[in-house]
N, CA, C and O atoms as CSV, one atom per row, in Angstrom:
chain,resi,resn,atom,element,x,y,z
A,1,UNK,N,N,105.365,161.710,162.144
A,1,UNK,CA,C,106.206,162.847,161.847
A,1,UNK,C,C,105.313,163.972,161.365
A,1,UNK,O,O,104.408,163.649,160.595
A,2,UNK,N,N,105.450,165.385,161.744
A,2,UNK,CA,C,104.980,166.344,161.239
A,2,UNK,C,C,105.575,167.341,161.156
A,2,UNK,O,O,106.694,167.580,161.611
A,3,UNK,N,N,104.593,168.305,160.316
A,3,UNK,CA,C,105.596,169.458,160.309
A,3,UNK,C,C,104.246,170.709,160.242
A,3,UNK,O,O,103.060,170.379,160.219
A,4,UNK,N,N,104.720,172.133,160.220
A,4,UNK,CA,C,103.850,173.530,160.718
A,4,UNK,C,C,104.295,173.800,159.154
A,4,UNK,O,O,105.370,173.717,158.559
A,5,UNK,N,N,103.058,174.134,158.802
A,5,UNK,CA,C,103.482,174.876,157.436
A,5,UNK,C,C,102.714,176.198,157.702
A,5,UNK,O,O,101.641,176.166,158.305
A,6,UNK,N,N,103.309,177.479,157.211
A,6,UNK,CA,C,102.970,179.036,157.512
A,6,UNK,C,C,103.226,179.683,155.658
A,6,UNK,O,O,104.074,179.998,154.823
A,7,UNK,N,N,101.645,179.533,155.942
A,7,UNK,CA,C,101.487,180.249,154.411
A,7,UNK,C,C,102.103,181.436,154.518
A,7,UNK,O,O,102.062,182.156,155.515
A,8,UNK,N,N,103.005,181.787,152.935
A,8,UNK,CA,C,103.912,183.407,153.505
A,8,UNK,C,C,102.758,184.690,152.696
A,8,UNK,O,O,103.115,185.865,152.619
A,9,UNK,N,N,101.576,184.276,152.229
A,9,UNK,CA,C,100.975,185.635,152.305
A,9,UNK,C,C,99.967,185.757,153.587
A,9,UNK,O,O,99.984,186.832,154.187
A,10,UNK,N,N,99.068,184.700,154.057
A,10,UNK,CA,C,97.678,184.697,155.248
A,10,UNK,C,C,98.824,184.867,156.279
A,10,UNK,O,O,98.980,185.860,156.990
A,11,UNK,N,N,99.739,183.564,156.256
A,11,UNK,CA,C,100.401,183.761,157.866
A,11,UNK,C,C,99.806,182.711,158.226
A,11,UNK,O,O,100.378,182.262,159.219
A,12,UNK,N,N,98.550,181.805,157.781
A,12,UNK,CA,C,97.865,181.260,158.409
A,12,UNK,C,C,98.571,179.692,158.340
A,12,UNK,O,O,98.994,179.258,157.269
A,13,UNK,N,N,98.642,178.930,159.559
A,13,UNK,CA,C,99.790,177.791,160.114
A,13,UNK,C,C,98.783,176.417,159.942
A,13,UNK,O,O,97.608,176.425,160.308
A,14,UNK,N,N,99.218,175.653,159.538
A,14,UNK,CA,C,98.590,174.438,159.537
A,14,UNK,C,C,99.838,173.199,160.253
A,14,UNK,O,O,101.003,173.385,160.602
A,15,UNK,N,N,99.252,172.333,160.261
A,15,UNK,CA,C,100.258,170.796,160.703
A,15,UNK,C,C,99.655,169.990,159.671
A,15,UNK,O,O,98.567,169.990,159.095
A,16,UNK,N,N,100.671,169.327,159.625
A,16,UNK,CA,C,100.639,167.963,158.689
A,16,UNK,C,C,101.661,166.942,158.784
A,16,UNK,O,O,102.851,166.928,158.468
A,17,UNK,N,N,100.563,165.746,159.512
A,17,UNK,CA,C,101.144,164.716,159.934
A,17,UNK,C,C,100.752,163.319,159.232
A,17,UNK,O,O,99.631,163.030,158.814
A,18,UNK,N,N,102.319,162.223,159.174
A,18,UNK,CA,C,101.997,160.991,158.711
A,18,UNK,C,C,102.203,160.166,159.780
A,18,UNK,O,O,102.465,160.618,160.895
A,19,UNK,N,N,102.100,158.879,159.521
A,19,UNK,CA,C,101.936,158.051,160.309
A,19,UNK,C,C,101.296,156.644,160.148
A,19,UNK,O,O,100.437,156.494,159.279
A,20,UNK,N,N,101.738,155.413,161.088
A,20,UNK,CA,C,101.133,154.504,161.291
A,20,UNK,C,C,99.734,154.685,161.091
A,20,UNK,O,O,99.525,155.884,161.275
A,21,UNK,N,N,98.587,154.057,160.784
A,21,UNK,CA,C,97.610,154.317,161.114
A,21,UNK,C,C,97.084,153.970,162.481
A,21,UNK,O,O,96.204,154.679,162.970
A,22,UNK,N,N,97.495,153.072,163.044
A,22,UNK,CA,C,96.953,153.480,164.211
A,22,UNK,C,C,96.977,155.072,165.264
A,22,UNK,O,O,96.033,155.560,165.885
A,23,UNK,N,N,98.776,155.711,165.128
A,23,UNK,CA,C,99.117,156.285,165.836
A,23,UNK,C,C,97.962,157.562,165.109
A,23,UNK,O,O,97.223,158.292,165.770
A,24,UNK,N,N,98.065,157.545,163.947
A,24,UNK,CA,C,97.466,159.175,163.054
A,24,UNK,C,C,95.890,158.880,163.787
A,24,UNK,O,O,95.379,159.866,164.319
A,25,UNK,N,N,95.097,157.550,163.834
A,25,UNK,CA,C,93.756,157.634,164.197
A,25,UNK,C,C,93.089,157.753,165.220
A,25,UNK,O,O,91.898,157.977,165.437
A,26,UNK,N,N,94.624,157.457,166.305
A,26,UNK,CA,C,94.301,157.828,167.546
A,26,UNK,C,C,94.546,159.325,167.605
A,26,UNK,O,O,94.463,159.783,168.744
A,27,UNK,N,N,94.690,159.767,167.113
A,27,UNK,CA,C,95.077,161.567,167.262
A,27,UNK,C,C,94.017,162.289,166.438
A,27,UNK,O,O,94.264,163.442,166.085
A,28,UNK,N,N,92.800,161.694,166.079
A,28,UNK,CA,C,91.583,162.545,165.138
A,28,UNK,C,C,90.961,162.634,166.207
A,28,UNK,O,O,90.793,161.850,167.142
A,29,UNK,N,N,90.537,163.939,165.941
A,29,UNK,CA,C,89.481,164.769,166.412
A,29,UNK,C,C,87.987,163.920,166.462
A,29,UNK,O,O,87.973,163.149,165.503
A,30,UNK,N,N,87.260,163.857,166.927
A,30,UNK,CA,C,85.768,163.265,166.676
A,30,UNK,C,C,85.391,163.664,165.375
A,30,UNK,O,O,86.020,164.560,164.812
A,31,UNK,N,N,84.581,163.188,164.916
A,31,UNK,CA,C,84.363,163.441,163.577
A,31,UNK,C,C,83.311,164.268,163.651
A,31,UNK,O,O,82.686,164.034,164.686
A,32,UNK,N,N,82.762,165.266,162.918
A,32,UNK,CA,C,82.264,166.324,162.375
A,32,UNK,C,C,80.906,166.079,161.907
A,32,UNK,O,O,79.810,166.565,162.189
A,33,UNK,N,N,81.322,165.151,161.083
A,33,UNK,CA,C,79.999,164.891,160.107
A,33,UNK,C,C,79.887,163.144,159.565
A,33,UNK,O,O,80.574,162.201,159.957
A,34,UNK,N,N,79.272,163.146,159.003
A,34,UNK,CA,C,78.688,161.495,158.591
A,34,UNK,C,C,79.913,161.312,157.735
A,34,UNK,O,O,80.587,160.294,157.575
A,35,UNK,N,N,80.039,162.362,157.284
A,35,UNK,CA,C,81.208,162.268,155.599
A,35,UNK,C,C,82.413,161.907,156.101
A,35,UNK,O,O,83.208,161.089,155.637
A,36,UNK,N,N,82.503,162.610,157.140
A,36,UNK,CA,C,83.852,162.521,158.048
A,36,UNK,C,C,84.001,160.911,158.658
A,36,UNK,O,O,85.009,160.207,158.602
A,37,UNK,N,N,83.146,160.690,159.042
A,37,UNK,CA,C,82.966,159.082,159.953
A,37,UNK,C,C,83.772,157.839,158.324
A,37,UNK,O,O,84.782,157.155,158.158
A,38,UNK,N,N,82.361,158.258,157.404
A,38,UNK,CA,C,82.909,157.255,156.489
A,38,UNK,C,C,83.733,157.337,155.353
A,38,UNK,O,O,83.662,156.727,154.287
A,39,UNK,N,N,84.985,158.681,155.978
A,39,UNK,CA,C,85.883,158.483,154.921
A,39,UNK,C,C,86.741,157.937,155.230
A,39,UNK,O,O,87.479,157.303,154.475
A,40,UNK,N,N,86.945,158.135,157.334
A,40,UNK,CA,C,87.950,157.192,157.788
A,40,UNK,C,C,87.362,155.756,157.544
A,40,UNK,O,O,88.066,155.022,156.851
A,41,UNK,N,N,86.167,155.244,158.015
A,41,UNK,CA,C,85.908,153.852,157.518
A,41,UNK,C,C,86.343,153.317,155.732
A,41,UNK,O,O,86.645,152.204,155.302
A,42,UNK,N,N,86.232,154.389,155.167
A,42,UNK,CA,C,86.642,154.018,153.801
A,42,UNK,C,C,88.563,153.838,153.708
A,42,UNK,O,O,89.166,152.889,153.207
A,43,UNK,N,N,89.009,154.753,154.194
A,43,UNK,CA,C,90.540,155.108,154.576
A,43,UNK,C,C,90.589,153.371,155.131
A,43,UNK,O,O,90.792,152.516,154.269
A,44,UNK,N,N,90.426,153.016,156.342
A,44,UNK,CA,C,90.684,152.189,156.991
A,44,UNK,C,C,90.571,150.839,156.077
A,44,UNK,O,O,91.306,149.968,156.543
A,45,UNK,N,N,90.034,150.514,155.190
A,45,UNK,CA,C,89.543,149.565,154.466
A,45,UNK,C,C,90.709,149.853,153.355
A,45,UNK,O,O,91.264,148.829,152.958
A,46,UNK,N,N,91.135,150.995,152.830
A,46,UNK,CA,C,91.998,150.599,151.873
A,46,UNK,C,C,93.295,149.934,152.897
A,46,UNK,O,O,94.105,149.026,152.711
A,47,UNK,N,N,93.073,150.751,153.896
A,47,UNK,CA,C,94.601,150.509,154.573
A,47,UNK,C,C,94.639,148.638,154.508
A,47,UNK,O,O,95.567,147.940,154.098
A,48,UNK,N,N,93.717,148.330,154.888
A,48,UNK,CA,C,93.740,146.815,155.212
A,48,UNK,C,C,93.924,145.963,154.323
A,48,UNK,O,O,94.657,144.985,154.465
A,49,UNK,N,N,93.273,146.239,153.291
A,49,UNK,CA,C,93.326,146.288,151.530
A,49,UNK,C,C,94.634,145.989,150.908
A,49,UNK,O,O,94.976,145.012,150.241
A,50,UNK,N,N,95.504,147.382,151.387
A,50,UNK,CA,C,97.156,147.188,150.852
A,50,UNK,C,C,98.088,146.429,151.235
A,50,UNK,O,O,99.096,146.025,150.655
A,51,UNK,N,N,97.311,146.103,153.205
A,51,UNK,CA,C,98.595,145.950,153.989
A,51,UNK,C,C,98.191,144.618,153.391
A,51,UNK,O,O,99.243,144.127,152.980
A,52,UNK,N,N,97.176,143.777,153.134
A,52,UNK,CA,C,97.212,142.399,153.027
A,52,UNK,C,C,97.803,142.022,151.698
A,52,UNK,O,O,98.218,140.885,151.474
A,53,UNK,N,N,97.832,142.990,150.831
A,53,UNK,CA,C,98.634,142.919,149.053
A,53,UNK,C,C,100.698,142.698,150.012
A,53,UNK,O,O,101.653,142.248,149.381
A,54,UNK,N,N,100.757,143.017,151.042
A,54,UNK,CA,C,102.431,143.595,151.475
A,54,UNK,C,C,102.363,144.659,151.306
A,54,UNK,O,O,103.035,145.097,152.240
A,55,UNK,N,N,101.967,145.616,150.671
A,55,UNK,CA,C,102.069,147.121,150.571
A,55,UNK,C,C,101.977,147.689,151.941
A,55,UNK,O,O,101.109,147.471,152.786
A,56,UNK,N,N,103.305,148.663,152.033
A,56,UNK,CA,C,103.352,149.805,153.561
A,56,UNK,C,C,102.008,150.716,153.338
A,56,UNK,O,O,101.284,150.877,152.355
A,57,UNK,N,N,101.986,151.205,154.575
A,57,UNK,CA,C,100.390,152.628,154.425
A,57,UNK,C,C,101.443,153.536,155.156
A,57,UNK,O,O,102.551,153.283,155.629
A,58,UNK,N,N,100.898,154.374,155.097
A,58,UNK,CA,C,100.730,155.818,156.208
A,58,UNK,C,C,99.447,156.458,155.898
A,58,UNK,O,O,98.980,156.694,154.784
A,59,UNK,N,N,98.738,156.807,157.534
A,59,UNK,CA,C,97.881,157.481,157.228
A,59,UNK,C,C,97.874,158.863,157.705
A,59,UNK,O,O,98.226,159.253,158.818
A,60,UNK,N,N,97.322,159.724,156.489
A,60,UNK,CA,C,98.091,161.272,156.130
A,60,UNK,C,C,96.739,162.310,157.289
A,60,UNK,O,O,95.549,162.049,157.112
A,61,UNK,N,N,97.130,163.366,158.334
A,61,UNK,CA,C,96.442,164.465,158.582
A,61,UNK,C,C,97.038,165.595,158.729
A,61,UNK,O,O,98.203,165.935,158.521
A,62,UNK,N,N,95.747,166.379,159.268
A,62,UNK,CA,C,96.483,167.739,158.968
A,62,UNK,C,C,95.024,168.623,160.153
A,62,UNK,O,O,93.820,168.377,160.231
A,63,UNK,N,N,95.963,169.730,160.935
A,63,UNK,CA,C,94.867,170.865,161.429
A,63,UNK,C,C,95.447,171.849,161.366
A,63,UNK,O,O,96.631,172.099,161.144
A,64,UNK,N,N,94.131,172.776,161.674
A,64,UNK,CA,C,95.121,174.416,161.549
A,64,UNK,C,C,95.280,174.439,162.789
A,64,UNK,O,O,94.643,173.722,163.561
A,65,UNK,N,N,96.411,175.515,163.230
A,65,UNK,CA,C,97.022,175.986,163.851
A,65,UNK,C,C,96.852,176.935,164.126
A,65,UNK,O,O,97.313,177.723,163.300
A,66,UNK,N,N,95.983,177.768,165.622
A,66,UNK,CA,C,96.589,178.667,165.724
A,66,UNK,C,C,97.459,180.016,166.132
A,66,UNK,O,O,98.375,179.565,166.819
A,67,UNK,N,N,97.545,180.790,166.084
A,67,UNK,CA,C,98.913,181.861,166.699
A,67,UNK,C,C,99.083,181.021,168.116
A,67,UNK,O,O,99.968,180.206,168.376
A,68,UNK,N,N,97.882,181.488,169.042
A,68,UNK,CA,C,98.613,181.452,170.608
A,68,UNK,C,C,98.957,179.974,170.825
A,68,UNK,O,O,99.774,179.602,171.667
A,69,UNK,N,N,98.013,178.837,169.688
A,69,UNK,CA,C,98.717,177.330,170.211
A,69,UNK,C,C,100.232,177.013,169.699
A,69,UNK,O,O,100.966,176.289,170.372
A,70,UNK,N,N,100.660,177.594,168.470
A,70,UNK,CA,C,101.756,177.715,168.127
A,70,UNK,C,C,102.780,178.408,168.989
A,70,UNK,O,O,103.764,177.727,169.279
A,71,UNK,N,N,102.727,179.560,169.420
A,71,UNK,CA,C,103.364,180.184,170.861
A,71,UNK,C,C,103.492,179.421,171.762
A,71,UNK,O,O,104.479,179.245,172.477
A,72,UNK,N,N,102.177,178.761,171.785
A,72,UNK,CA,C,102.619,178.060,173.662
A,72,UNK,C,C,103.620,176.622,173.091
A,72,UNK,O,O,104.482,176.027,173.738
A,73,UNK,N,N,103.155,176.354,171.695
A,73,UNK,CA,C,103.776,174.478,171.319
A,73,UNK,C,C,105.594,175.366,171.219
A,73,UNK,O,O,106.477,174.761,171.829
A,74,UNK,N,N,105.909,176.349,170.674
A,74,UNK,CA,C,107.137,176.763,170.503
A,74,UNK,C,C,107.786,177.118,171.772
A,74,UNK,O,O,109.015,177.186,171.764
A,75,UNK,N,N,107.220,177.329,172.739
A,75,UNK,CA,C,108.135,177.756,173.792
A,75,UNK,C,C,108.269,176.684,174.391
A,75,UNK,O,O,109.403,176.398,174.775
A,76,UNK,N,N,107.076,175.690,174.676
A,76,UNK,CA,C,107.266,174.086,175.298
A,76,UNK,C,C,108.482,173.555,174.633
A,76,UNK,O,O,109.502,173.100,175.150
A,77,UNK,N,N,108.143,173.717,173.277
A,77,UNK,CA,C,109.562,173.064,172.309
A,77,UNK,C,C,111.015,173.443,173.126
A,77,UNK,O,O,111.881,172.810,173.730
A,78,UNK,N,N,110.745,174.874,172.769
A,78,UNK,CA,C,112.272,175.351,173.012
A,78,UNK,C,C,112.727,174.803,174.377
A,78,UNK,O,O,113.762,174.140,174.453
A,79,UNK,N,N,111.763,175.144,175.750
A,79,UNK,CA,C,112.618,174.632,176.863
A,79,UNK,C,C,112.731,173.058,177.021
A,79,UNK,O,O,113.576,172.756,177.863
A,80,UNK,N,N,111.990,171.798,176.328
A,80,UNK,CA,C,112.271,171.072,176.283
A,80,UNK,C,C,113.946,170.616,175.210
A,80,UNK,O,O,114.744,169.678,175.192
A,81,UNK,N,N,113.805,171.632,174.630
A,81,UNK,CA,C,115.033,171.122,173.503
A,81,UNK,C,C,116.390,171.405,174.686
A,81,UNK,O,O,117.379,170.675,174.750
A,82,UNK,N,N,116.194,172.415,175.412
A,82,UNK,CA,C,117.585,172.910,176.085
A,82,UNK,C,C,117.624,171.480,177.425
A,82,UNK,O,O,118.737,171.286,177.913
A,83,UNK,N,N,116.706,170.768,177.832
A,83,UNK,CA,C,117.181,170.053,178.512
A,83,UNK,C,C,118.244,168.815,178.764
A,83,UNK,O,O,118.373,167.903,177.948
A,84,UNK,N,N,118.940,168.891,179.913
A,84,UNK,CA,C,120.208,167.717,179.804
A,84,UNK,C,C,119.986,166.501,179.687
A,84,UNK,O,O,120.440,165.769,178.808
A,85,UNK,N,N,119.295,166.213,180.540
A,85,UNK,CA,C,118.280,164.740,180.273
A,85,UNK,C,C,117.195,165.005,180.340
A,85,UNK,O,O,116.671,166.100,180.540
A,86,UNK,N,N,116.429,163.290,180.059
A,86,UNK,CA,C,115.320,163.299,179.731
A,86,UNK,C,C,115.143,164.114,178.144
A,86,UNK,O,O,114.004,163.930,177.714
A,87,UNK,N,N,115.904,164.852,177.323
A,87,UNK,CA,C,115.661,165.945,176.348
A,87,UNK,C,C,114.616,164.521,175.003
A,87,UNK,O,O,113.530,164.985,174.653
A,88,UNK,N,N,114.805,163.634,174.630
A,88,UNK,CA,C,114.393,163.556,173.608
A,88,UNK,C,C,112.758,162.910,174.244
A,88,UNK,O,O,111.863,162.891,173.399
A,89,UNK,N,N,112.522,162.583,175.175
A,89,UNK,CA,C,111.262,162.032,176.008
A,89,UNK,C,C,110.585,163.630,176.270
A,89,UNK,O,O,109.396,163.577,176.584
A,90,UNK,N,N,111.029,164.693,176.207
A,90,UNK,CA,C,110.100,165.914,176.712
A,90,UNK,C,C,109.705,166.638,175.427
A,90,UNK,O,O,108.616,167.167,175.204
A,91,UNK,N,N,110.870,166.570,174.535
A,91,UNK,CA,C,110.108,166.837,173.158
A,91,UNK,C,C,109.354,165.875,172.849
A,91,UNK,O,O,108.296,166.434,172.561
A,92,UNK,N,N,109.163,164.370,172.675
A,92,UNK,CA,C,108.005,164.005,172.175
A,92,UNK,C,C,106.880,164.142,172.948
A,92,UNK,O,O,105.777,164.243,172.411
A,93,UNK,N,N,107.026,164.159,174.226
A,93,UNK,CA,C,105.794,164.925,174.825
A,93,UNK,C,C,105.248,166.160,174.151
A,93,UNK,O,O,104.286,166.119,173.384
A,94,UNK,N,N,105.639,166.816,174.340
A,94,UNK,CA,C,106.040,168.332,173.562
A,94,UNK,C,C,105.079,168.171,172.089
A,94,UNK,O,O,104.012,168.752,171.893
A,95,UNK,N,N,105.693,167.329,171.240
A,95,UNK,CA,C,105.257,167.576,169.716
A,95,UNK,C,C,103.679,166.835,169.693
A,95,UNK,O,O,102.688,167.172,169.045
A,96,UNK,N,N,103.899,165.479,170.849
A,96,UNK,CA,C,102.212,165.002,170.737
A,96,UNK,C,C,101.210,165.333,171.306
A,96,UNK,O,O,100.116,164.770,171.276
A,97,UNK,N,N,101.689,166.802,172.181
A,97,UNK,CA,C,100.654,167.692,172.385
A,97,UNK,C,C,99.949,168.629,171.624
A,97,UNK,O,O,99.085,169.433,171.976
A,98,UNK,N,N,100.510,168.379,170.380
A,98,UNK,CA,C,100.111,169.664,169.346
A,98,UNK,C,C,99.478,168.140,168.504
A,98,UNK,O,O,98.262,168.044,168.669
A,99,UNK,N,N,99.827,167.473,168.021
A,99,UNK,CA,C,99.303,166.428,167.323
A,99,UNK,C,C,98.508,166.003,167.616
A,99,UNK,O,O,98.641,164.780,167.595
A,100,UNK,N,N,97.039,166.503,168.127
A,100,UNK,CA,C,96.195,166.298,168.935
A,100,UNK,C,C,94.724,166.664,167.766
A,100,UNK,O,O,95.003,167.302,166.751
A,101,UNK,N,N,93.643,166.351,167.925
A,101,UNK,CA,C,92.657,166.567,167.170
A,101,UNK,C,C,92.792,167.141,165.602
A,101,UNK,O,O,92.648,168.236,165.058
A,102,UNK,N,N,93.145,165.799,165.187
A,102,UNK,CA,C,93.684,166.440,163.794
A,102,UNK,C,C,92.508,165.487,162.843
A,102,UNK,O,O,91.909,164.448,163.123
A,103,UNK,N,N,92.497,166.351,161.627
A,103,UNK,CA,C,91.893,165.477,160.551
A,103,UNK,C,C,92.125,164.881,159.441
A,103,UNK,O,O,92.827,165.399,158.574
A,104,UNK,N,N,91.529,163.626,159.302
A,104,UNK,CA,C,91.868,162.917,158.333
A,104,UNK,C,C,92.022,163.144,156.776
A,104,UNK,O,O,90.946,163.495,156.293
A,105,UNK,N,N,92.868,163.064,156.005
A,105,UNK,CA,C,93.287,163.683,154.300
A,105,UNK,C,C,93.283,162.580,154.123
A,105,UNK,O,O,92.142,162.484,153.670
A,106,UNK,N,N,93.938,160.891,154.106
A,106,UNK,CA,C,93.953,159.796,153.778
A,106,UNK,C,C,94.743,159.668,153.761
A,106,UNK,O,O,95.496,160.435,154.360
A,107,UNK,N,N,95.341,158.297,152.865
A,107,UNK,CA,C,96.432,157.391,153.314
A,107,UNK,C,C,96.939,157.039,152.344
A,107,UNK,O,O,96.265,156.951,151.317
A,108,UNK,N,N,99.088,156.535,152.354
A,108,UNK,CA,C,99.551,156.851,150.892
A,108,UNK,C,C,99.963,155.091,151.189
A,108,UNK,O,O,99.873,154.563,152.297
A,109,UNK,N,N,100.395,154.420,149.985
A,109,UNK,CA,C,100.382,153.175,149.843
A,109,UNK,C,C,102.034,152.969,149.256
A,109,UNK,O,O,101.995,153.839,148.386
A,110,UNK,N,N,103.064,152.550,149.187
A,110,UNK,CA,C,104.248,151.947,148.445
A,110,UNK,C,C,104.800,151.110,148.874
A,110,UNK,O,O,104.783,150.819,150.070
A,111,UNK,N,N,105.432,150.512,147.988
A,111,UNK,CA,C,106.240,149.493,148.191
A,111,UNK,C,C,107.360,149.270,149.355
A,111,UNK,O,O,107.495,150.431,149.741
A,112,UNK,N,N,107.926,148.767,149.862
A,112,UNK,CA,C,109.297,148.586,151.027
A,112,UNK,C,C,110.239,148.644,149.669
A,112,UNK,O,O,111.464,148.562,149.763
């Protein structure tokens, strides 16, 4: 699940998405830097960590956004939303095209 957050003084749009960890780790970007490599290896280790305590995960990202990819993800949106069928299969097409090279913030842990 995600959502576009639009700071109201920059304007400037970010995403922020949770998730399974598999689904959130298949959607990172290559990693950047060394720091980047072993925070998901560190991330990944708590995840495994909790799930074996029973504890649920989600693992948390986020990218910026910007103007013209937001334009093109909003108009894909919109004509997928007006369709008769097929409508809820073209929006998730739709939304996991923007959920695409995102980076890792980490991962939240609670109870069922």
């Amino acid at each position: 699940m995600s959502i576009i957050v639009i700071h109201p003084r920059t304007m400037e749009m970010v995403l922020y998405t949770k998730g399974a960890d598999g689904a959130v780790f298949g959607r990172l970007r290559k990693a950047a830097s060394k720091e980047e490599e072993d925070m998901r290896t560190v991330t990944l280790d708590h995840i495994n960590s909790f799930a074996k305590k029973g504890l649920r995960t989600l693992a948390v990202a986020y990218k910026p956004v910007e103007q013209a990819e937001y334009n093109q993800f909003i108009s894909k949106f919109r004509e997928a939303s007006t369709l008769l069928e097929g409508r809820a299969e073209a929006i998730s097409r739709v939304c996991s095209s923007i959920e695409q090279n995102l980076i890792l913030l980490g991962e939240l842990t609670f109870k069922s």
